[in-house]
Backbone as CSV, one residue per row, in Angstrom:
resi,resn,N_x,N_y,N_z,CA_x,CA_y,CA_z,C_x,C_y,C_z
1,UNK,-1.671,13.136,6.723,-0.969,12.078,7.422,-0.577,10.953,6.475
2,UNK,-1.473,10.494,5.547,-1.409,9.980,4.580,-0.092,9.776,4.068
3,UNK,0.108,10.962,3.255,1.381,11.194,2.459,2.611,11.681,3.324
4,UNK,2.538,11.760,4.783,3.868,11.958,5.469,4.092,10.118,5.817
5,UNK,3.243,9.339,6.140,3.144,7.802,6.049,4.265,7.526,4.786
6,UNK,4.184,7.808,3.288,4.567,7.392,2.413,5.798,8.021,2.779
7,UNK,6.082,9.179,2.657,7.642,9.709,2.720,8.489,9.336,3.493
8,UNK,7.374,8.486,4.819,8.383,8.500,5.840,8.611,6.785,5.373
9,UNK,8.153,5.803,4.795,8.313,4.725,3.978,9.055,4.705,3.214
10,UNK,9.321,5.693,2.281,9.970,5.494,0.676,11.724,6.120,1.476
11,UNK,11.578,6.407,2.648,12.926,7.492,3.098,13.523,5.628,3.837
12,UNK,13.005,4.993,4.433,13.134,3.782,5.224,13.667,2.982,4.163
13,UNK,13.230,2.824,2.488,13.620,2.143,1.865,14.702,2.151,1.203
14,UNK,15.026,3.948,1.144,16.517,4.230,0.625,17.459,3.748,1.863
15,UNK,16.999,4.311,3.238,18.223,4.309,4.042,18.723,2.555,4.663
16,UNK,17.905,1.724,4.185,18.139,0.113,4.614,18.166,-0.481,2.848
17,UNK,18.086,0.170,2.438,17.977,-0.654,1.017,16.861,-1.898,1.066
18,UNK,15.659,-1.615,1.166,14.336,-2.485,1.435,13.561,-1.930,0.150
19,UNK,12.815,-3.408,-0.016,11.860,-3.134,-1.043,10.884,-3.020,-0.359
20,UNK,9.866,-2.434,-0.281,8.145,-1.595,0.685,6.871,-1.634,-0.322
21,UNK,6.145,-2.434,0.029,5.149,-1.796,-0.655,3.969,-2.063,0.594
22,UNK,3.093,-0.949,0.106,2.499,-0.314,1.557,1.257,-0.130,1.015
23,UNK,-0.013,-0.650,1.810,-1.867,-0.738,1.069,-2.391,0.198,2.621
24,UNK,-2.955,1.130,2.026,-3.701,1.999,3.075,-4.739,1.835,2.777
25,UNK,-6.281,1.815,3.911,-7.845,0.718,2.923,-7.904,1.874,4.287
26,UNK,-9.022,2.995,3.645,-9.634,3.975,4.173,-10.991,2.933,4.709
27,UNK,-11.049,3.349,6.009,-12.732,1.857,6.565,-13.859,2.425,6.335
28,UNK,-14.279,4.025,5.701,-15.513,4.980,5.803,-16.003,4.494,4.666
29,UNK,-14.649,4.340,3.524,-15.172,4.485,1.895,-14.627,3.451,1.427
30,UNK,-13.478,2.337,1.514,-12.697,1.540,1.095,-12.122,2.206,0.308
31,UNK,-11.425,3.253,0.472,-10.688,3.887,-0.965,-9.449,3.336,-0.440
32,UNK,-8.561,2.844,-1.837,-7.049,1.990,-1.248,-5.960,2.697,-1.971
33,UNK,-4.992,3.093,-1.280,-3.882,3.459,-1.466,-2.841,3.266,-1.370
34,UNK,-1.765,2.879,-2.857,-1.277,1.727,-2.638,0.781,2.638,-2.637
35,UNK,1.477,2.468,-1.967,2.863,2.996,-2.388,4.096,1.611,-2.482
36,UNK,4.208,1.352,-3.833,5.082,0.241,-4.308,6.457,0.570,-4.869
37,UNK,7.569,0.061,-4.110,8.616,0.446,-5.173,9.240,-1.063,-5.826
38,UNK,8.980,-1.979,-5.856,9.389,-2.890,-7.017,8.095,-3.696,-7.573
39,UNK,7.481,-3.364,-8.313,6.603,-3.994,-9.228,6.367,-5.847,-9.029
40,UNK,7.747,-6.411,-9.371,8.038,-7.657,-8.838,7.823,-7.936,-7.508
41,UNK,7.266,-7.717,-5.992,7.426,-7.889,-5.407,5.970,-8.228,-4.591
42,UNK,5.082,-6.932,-4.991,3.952,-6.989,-4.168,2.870,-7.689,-4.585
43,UNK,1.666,-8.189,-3.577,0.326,-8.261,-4.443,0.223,-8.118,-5.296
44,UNK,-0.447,-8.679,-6.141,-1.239,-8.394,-7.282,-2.473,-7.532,-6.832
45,UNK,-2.893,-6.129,-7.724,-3.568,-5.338,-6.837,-5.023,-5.420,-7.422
46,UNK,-4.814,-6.869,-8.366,-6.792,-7.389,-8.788,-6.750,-7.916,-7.129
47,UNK,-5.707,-8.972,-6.867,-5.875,-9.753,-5.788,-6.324,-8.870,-4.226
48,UNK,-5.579,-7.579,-4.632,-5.991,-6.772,-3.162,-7.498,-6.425,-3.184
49,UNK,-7.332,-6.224,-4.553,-9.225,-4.889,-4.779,-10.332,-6.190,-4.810
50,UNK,-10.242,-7.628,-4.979,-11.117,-8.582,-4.837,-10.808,-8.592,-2.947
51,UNK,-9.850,-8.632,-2.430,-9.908,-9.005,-0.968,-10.651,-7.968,0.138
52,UNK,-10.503,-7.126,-0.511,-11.273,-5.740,0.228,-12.748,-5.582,-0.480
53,UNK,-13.414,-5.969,-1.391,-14.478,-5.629,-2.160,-15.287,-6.851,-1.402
54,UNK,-14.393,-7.740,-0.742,-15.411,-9.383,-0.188,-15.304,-8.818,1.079
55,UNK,-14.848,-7.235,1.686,-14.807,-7.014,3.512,-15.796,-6.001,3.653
56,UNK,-16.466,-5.296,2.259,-17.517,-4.303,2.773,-18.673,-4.500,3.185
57,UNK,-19.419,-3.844,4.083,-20.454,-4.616,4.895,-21.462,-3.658,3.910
């Protein structure tokens, strides 16, 4: 589901001409998965992995 999420994202960004960047935070394990297409645009991803590392119980 994961990776049909991304395709169906990166397909949204060609057909509107949008920049996307998209953080998936698994809640079992915190594993984060990140799909960015302009570098310039998103988070900083120290800033994401400190914001999620201060939410694990």
């Amino acid at each position: 589901q994961k990776n049909h999420l991304f395709r169906r994202t990166f397909k949204y960004s060609i057909e509107y001409n949008a920049d996307i960047s998209l953080v998936i935070t698994l809640r079992h394990n915190r594993q984060i998965f990140f799909f960015n297409l302009n570098s310039l645009w998103s988070p900083l991803y120290k800033q994401l992995v400190c914001y999620f590392a201060g939410v694990k119980k």
